[in-house]
N, C-alpha and C positions, 0 to 999 in steps of 0.2 A: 525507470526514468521518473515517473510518477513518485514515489519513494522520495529520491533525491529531492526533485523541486518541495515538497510539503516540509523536507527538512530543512531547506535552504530558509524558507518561509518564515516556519518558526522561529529561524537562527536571526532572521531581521529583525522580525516584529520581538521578541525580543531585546535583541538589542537598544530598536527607538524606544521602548519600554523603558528600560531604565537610563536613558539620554535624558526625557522631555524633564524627569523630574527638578535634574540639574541646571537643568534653562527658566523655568521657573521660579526655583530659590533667587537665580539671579538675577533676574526681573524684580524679584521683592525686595533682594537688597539693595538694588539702583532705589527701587521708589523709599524704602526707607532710612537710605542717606537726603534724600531730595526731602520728606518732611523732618527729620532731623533737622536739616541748613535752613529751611523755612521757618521751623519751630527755636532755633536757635537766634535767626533775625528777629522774630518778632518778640523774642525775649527780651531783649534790649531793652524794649521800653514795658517799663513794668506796672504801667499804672494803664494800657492799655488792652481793653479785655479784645479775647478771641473766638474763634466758632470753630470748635472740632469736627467734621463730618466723619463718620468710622465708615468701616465695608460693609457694615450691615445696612448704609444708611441714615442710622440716627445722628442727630446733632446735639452737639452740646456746649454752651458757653460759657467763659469762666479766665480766670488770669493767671497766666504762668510763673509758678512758683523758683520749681528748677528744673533745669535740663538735666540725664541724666545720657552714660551713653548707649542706653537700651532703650530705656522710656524720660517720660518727662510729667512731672505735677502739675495739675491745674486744680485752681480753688475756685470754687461755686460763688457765684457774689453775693447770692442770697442768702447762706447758712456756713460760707466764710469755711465750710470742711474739703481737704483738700483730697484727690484721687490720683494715684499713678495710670499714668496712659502709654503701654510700648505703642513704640513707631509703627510695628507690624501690623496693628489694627485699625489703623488713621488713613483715611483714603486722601484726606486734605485738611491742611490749615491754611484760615486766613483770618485779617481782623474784623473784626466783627462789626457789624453797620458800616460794610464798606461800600452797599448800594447806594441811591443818588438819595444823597440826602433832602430834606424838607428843603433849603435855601435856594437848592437847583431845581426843584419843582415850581419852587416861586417865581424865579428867571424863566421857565419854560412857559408860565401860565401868565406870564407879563409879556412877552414877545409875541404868543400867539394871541391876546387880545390887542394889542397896538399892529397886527395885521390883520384883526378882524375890522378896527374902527377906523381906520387906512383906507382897505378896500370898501367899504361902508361910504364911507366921504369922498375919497377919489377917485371910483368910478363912476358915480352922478358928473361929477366937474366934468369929467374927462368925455365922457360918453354924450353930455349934453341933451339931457333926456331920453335918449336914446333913438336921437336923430342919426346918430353916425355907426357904420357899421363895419367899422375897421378897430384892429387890434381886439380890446379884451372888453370891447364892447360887444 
């Protein structure tokens, strides 16, 4: 009885053995269709630069030359040489300085001083020296 079960055993784990590997390719090839079509949008405009992140982590920025349909070229801005990149090793594309730029820091840092100088000025009025002890007095 013993016998059978440890055979039986084998014969599964086994089995999931060489299943998982097949679930996996197909996971990478979902994701590198998905930066392909990314890397393919952001081709379009070619005069704007991008930021590659790979699976190891590293990043790297530069402008896409050509798409290809394994990999795709991107040129360094600085020394203008270009490099082939497969889709396989790119965890993400996007365009590059696409955090909040300087103009929207300026708007955030003008809104919160006209609610500092606001509440500065209109809670004396309001408050009345601070005779009254209601609301945001």
């Amino acid at each position: 009885m013993k016998r059978h079960l440890a055979i039986t055993l084998s014969v599964i784990l086994t089995a999931i053995s060489f299943g998982l590997p097949v679930t996996a390719m197909a996971q990478s090839t979902t994701d590198s269709d998905k930066i392909r079509t990314k890397v393919q949008t952001l081709a379009a405009s070619k005069d704007s630069q991008v930021q590659v992140k790979f699976r190891d982590q590293t990043k790297l920025k530069g402008y896409i030359d050509s798409v290809d349909p394994v990999s795709f070229n991107l040129r360094d801005p600085k020394d203008g040489k270009s490099q082939s990149i497969a889709y396989s090793e790119v965890e993400s594309v996007s365009k590059a300085g696409s955090g909040i730029s300087t103009k929207t820091w300026l708007i955030l840092g003008g809104v919160a001083a006209g609610a500092v100088t606001t509440w500065l000025i209109v809670k004396p009025a309001v408050c009345d020296g601070g005779a009254q002890t209601r609301g945001i007095c």
